[in-house]
Backbone as CSV, one residue per row, in Angstrom:
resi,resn,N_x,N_y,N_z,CA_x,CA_y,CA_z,C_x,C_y,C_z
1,UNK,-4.989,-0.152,16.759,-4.968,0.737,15.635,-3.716,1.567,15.739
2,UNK,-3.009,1.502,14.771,-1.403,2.184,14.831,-1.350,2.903,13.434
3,UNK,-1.351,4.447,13.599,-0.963,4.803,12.586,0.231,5.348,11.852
4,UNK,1.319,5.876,11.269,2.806,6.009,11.189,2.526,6.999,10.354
5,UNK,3.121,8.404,10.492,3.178,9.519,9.661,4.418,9.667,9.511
6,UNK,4.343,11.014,9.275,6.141,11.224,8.642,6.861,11.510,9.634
7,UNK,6.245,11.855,10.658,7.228,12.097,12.261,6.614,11.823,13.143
8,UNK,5.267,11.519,13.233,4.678,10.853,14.219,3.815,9.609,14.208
9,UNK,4.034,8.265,15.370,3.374,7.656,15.429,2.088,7.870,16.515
10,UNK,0.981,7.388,16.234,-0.210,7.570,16.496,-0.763,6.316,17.001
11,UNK,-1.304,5.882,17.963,-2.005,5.036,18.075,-3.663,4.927,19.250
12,UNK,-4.653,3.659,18.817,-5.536,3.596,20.130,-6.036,2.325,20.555
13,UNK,-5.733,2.125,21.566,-5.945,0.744,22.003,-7.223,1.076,22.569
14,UNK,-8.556,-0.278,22.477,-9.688,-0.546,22.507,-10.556,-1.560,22.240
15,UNK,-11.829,-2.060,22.991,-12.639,-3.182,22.659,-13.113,-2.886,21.597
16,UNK,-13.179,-2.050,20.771,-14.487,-1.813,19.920,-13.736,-2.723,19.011
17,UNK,-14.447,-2.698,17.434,-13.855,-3.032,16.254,-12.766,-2.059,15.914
18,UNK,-12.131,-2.525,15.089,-10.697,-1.969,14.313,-11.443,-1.069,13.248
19,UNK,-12.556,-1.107,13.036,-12.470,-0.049,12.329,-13.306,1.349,12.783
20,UNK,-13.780,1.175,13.736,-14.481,1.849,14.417,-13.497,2.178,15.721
21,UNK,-12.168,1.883,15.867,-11.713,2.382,16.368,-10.153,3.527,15.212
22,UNK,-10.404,2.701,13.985,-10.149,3.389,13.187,-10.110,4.982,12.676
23,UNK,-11.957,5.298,12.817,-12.475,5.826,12.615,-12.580,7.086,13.876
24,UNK,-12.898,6.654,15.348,-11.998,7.560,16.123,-10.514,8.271,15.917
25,UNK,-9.541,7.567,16.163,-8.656,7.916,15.744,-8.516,9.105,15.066
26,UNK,-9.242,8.896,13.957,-9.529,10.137,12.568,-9.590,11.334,13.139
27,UNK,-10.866,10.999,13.722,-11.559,11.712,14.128,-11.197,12.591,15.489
28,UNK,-9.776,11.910,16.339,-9.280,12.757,17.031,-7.978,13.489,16.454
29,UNK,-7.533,12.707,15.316,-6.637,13.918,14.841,-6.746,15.142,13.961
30,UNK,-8.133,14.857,13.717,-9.423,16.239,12.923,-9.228,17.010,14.020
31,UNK,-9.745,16.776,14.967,-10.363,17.688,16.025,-9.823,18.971,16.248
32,UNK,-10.695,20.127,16.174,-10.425,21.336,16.633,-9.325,21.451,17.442
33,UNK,-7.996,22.550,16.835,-6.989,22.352,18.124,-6.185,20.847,18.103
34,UNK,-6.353,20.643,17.304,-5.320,19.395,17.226,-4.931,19.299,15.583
35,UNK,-3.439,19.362,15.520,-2.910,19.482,14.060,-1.985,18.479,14.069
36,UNK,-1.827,17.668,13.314,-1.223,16.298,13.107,-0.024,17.206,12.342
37,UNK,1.187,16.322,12.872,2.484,16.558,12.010,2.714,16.114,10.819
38,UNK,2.422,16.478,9.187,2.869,15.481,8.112,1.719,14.406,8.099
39,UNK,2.136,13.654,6.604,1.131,13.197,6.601,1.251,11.515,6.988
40,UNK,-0.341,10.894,7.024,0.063,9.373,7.368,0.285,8.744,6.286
41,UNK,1.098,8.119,6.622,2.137,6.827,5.730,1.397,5.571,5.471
42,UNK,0.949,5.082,6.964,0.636,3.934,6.850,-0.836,3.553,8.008
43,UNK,-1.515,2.789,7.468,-2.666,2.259,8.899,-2.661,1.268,9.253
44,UNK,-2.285,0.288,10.185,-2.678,-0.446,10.606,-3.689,-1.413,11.403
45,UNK,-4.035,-2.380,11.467,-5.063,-3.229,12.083,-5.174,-4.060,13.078
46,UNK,-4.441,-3.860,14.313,-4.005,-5.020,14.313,-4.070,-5.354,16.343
47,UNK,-3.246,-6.378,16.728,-3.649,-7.162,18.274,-2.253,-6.905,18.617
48,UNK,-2.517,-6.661,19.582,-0.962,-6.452,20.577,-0.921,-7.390,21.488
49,UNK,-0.108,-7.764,22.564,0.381,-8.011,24.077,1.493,-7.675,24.061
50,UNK,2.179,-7.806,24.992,2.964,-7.724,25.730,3.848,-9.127,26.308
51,UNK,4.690,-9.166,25.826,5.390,-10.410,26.806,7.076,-9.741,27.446
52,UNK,6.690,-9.477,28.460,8.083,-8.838,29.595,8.232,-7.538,28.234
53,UNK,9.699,-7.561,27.825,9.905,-6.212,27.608,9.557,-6.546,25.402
54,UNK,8.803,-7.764,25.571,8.821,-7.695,23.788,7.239,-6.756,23.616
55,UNK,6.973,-6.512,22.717,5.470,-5.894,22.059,5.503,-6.938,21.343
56,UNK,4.597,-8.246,21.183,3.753,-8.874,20.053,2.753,-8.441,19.482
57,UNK,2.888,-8.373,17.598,1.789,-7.386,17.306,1.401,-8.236,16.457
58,UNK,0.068,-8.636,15.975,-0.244,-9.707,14.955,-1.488,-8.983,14.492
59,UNK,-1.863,-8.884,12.904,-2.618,-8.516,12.179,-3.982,-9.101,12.591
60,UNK,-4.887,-8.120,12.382,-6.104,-8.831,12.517,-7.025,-9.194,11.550
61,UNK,-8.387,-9.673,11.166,-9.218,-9.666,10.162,-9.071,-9.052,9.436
62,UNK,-9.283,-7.408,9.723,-9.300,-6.018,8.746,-8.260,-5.660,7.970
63,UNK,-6.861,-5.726,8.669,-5.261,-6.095,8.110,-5.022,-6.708,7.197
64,UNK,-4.988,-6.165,5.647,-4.542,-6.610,4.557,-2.972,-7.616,4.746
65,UNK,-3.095,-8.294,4.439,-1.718,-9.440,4.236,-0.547,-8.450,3.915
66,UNK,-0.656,-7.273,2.277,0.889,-6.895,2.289,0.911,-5.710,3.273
67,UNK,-0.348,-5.198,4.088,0.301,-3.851,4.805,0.913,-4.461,5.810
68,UNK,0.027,-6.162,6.285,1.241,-6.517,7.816,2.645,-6.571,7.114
69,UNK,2.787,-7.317,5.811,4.208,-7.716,5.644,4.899,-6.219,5.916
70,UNK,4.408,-5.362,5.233,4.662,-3.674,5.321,5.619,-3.390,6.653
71,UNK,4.571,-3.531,7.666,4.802,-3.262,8.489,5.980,-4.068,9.506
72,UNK,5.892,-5.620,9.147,6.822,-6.215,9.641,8.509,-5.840,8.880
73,UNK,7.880,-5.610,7.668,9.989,-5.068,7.414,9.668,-3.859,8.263
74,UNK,9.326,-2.777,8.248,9.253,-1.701,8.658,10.116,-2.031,10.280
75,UNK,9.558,-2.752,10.694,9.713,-2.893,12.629,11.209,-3.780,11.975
76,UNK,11.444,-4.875,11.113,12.617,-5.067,11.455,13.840,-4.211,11.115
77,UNK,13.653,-3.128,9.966,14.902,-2.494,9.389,14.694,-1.280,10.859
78,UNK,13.756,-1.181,11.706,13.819,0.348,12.945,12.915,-0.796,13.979
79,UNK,13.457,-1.668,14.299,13.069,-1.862,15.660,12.847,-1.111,16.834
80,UNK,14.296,-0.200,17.248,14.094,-0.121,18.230,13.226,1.357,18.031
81,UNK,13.369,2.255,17.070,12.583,3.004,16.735,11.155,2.996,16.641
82,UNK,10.424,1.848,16.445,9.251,1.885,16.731,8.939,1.182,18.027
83,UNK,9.467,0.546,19.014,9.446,0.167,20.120,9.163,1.547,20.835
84,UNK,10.078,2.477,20.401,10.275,4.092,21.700,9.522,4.496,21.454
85,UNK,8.509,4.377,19.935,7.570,5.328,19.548,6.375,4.514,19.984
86,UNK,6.168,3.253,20.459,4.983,2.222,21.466,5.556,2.514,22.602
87,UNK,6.511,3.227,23.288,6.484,2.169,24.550,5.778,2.683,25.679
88,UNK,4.716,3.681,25.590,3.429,3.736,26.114,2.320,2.373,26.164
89,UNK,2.775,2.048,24.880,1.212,0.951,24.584,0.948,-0.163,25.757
90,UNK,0.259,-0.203,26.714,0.215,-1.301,27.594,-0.703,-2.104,27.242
């Protein structure tokens, strides 16, 4: 689950479902004492790994077709920009 605001990216890696991990998410940037920067742009759905230093990210069930395309120009016109803003994600 990856979300993209206007200055911050957000994300939570997890077994549950995508949308129920969705729905956390939310629900931790609600939370008392926690104020999100700007608003979100975009949500995503989607499966990660890892291969050496690439991030593979591929849409899942829940992932509408044009938000992946969305998201794939997005990563190619700021690659390395959204790489620095994952490169926690293990």
């Amino acid at each position: 689950m990856i979300f993209f605001g206007d200055a911050e990216t957000y994300w939570l890696a997890g077994d549950d479902n995508h949308i129920t991990l969705a729905d956390l998410l939310e629900r931790q940037l609600n939370a008392n004492g926690r104020k999100r920067s700007g608003t979100i742009r975009s949500k995503h759905y989607l499966w990660y790994r890892r291969r050496g230093n690439d991030l593979i990210l591929s849409g899942s069930d829940t992932e509408i077709k044009e938000d992946f395309e969305r998201l794939k120009a997005m990563a190619e016109a700021n690659d390395l920009e959204i790489l620095a803003k994952l490169k926690n994600l293990k």
